[in-house]
N, CA, C and O atoms as a GROMACS GRO file, in nm:
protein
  304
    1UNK      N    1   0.632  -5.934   0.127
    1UNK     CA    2   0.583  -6.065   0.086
    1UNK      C    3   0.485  -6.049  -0.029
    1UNK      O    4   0.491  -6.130  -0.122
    2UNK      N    5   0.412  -5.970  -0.030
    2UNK     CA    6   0.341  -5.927  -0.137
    2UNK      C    7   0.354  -5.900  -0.303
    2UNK      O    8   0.304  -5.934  -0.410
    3UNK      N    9   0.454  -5.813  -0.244
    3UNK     CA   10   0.589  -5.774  -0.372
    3UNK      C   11   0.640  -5.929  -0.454
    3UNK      O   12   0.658  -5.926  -0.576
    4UNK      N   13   0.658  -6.053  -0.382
    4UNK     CA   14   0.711  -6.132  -0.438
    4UNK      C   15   0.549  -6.239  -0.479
    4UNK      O   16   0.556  -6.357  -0.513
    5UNK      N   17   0.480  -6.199  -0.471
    5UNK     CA   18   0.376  -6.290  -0.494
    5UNK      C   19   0.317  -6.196  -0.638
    5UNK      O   20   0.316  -6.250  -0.748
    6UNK      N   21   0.283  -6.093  -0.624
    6UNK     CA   22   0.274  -6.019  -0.778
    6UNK      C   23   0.381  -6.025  -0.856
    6UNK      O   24   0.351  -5.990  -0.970
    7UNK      N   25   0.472  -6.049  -0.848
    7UNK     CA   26   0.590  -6.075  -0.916
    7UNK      C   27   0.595  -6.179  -1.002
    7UNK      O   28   0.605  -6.187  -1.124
    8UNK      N   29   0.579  -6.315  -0.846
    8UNK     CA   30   0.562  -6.445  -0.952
    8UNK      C   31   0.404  -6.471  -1.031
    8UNK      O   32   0.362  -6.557  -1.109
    9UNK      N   33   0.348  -6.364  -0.974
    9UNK     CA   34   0.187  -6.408  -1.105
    9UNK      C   35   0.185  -6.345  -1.236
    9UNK      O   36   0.121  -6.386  -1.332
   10UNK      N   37   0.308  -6.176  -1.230
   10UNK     CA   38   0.326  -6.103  -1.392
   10UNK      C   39   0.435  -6.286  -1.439
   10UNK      O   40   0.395  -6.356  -1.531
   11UNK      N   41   0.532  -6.316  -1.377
   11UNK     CA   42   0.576  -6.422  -1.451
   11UNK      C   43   0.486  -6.521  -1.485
   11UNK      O   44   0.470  -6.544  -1.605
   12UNK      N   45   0.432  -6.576  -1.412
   12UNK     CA   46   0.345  -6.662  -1.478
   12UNK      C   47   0.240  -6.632  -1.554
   12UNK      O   48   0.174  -6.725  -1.599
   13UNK      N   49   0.206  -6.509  -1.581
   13UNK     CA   50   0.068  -6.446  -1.648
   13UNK      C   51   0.162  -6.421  -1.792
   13UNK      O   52   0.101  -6.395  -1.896
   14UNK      N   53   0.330  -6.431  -1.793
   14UNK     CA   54   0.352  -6.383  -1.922
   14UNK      C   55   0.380  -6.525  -1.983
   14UNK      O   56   0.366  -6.531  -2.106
   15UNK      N   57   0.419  -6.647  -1.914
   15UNK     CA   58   0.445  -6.751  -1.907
   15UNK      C   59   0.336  -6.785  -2.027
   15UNK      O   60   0.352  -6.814  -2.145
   16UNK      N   61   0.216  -6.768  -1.945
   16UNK     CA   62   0.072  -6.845  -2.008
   16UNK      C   63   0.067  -6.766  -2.165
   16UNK      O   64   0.055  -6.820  -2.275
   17UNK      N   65   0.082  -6.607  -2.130
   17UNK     CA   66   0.038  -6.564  -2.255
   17UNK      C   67   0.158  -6.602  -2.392
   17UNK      O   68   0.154  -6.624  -2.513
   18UNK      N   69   0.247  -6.594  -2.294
   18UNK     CA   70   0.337  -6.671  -2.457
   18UNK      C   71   0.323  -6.824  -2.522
   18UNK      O   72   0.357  -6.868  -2.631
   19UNK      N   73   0.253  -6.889  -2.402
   19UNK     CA   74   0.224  -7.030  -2.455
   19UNK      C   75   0.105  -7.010  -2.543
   19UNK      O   76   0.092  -7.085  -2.640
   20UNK      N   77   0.012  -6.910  -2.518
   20UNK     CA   78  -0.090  -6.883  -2.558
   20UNK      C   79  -0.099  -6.855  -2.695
   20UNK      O   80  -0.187  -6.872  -2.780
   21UNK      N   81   0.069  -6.785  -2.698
   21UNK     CA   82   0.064  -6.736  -2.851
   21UNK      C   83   0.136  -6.817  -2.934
   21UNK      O   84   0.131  -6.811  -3.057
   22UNK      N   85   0.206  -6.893  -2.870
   22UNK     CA   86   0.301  -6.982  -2.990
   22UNK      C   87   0.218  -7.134  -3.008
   22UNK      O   88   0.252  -7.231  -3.075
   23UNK      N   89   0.077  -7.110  -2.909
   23UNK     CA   90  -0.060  -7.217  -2.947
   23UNK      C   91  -0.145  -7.213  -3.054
   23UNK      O   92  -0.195  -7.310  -3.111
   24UNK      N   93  -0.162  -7.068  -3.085
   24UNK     CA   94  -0.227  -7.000  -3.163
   24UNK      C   95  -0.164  -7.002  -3.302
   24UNK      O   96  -0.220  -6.967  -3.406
   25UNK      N   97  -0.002  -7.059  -3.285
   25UNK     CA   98   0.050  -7.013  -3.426
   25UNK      C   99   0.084  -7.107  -3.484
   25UNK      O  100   0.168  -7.096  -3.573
   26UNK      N  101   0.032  -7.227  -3.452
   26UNK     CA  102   0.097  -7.366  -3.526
   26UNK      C  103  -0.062  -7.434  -3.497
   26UNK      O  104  -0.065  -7.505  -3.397
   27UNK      N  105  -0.189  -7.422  -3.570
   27UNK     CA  106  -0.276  -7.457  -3.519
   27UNK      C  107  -0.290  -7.589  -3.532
   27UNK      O  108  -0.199  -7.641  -3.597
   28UNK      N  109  -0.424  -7.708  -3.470
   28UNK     CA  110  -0.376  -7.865  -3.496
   28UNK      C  111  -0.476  -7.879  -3.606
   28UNK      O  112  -0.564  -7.808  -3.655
   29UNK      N  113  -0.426  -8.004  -3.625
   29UNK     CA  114  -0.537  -8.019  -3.785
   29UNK      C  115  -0.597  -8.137  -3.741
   29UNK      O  116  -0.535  -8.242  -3.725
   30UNK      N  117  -0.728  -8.118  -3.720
   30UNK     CA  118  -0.872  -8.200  -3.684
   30UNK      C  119  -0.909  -8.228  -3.845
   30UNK      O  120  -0.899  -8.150  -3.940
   31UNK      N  121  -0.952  -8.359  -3.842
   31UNK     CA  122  -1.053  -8.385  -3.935
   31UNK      C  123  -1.170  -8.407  -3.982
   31UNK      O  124  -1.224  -8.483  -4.062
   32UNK      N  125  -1.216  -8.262  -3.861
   32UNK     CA  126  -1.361  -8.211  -3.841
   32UNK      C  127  -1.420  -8.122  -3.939
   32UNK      O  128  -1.340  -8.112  -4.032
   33UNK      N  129  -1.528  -8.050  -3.962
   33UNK     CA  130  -1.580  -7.956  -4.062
   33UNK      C  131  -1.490  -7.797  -4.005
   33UNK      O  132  -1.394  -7.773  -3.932
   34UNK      N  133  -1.586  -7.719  -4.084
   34UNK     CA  134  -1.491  -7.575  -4.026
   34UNK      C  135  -1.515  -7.534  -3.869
   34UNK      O  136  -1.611  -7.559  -3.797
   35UNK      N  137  -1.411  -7.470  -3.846
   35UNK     CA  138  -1.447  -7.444  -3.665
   35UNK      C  139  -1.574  -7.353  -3.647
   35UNK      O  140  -1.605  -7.262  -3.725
   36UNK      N  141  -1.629  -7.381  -3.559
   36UNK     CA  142  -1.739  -7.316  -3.545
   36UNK      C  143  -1.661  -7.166  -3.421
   36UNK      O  144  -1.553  -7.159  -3.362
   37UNK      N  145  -1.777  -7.071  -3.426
   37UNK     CA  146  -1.768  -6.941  -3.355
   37UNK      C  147  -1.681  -6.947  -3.224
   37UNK      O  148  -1.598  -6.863  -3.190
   38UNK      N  149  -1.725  -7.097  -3.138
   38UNK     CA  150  -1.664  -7.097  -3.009
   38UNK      C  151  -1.524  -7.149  -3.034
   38UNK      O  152  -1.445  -7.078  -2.973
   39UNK      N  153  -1.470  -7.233  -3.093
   39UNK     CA  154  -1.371  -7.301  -3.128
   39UNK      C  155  -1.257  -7.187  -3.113
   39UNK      O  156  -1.154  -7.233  -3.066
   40UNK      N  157  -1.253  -7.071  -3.137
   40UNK     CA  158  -1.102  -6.989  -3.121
   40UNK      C  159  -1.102  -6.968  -3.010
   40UNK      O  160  -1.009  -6.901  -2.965
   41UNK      N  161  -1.225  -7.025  -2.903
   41UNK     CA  162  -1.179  -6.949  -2.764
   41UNK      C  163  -1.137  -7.077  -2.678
   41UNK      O  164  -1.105  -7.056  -2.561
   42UNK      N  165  -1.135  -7.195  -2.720
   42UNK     CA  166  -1.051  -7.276  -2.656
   42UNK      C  167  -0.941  -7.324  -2.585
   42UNK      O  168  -0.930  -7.384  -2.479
   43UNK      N  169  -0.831  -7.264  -2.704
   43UNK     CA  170  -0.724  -7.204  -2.597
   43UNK      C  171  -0.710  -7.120  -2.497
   43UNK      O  172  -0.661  -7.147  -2.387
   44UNK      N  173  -0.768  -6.977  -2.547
   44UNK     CA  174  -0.712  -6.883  -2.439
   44UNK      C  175  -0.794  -6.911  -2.313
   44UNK      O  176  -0.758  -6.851  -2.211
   45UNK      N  177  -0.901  -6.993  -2.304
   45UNK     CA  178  -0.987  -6.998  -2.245
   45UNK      C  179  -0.970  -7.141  -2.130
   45UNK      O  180  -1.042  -7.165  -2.033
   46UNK      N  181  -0.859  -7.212  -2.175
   46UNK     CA  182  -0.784  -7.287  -2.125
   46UNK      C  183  -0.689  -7.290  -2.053
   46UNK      O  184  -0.659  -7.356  -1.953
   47UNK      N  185  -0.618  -7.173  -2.141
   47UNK     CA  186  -0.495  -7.160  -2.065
   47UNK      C  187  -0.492  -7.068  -1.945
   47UNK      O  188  -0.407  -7.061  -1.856
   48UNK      N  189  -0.638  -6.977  -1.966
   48UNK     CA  190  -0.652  -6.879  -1.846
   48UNK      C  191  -0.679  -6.942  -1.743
   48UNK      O  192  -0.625  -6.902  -1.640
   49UNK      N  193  -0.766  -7.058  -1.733
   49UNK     CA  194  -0.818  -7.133  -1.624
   49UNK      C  195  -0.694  -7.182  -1.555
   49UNK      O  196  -0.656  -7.128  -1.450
   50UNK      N  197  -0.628  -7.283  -1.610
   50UNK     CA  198  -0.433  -7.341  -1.533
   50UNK      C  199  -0.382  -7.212  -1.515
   50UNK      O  200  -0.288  -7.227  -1.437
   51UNK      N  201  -0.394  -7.068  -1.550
   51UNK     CA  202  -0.308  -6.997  -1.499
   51UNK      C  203  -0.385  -6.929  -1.400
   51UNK      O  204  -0.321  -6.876  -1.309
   52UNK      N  205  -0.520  -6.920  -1.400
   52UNK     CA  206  -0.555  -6.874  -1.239
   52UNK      C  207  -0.556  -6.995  -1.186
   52UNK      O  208  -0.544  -6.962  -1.069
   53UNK      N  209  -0.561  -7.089  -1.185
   53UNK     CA  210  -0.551  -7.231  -1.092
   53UNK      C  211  -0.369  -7.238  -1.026
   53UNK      O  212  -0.332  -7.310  -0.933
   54UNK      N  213  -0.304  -7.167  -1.086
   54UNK     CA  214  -0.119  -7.170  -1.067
   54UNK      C  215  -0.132  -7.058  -0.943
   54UNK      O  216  -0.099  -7.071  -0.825
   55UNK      N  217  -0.174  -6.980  -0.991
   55UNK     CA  218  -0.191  -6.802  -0.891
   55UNK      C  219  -0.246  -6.850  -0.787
   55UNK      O  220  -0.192  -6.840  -0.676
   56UNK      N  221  -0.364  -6.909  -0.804
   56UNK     CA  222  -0.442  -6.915  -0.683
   56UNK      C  223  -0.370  -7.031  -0.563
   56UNK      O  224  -0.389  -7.021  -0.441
   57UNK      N  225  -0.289  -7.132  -0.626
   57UNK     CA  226  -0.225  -7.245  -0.574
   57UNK      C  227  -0.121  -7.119  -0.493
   57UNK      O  228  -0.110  -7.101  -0.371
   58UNK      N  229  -0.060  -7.052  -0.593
   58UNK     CA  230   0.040  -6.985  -0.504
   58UNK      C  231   0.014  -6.885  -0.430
   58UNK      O  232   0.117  -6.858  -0.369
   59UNK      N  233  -0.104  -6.786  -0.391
   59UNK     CA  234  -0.137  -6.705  -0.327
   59UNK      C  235  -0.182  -6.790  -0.203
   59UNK      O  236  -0.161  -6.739  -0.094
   60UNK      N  237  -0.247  -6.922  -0.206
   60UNK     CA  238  -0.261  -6.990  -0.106
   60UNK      C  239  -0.152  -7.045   0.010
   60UNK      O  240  -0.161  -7.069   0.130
   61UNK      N  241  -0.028  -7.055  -0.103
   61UNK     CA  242   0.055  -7.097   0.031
   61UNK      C  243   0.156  -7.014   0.014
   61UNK      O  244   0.264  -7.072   0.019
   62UNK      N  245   0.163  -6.877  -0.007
   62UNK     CA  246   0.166  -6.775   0.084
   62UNK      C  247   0.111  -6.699   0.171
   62UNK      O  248   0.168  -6.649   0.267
   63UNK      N  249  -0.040  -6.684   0.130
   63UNK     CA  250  -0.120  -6.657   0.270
   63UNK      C  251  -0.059  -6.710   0.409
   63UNK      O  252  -0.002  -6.815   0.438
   64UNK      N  253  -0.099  -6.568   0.501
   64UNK     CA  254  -0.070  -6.608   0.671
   64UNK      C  255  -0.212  -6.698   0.706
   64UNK      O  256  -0.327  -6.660   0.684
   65UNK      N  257  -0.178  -6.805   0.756
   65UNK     CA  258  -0.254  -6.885   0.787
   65UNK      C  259  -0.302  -6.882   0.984
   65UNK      O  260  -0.228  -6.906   1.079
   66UNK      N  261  -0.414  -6.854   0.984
   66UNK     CA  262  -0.506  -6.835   1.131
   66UNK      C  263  -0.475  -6.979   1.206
   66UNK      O  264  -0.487  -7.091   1.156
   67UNK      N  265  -0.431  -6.945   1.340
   67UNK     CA  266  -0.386  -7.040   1.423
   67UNK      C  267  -0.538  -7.031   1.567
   67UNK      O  268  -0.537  -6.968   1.673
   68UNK      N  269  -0.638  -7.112   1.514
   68UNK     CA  270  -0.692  -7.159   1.639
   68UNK      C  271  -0.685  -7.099   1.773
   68UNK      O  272  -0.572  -7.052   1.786
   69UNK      N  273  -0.755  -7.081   1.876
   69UNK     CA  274  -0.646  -7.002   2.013
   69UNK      C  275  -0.636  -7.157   2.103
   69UNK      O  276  -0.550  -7.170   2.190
   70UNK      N  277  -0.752  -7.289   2.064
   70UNK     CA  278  -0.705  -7.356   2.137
   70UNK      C  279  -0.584  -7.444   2.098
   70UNK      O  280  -0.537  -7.533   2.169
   71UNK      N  281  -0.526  -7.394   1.937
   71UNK     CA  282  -0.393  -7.459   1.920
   71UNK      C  283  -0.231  -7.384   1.960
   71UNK      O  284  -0.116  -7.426   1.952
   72UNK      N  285  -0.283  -7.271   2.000
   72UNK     CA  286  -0.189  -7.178   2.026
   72UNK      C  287  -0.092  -7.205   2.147
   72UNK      O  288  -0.169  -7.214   2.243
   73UNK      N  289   0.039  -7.223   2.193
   73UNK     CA  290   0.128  -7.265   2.249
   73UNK      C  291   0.130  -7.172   2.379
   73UNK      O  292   0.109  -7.051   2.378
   74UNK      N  293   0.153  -7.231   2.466
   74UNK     CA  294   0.102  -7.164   2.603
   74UNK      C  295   0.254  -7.125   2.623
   74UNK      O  296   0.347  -7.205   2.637
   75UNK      N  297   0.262  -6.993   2.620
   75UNK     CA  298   0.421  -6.928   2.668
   75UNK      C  299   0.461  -6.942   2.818
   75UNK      O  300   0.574  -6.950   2.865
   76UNK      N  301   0.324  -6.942   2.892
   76UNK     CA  302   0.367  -6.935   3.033
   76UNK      C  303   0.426  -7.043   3.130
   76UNK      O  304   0.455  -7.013   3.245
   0.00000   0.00000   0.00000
């Protein structure tokens, strides 16, 4: 189960970084002054956040989830 959960986060981690790069290569045109220092980290800094927010969504519902003992089904 593990195996398939690192699996789908290298896909989605290559997912992000190619959006990342074909973001980077058509930049938008603001009709603001010049970008300041922080301004190039917008994207990647964006797109990292939705892609640990994707991972973390999906490591969550694969996690084994703890069953209570007073919800636990009486075999006897």
């Amino acid at each position: 189960m593990a195996m398939r959960v690192s699996a789908l986060g290298a896909v989605i981690a290559a997912t992000v970084l190619a959006t990342a790069a074909a973001a980077t290569a058509r930049p938008l045109a603001l009709p603001s002054g010049p970008p300041g220092p922080l301004d190039s980290l917008a994207t990647p800094v964006g797109l990292t956040a939705v892609g640990l927010g994707v991972v973390g969504m999906v490591a969550g519902a694969f996690r084994k989830k703890k069953v209570q003992p007073e919800n636990q089904r009486k075999t006897s």
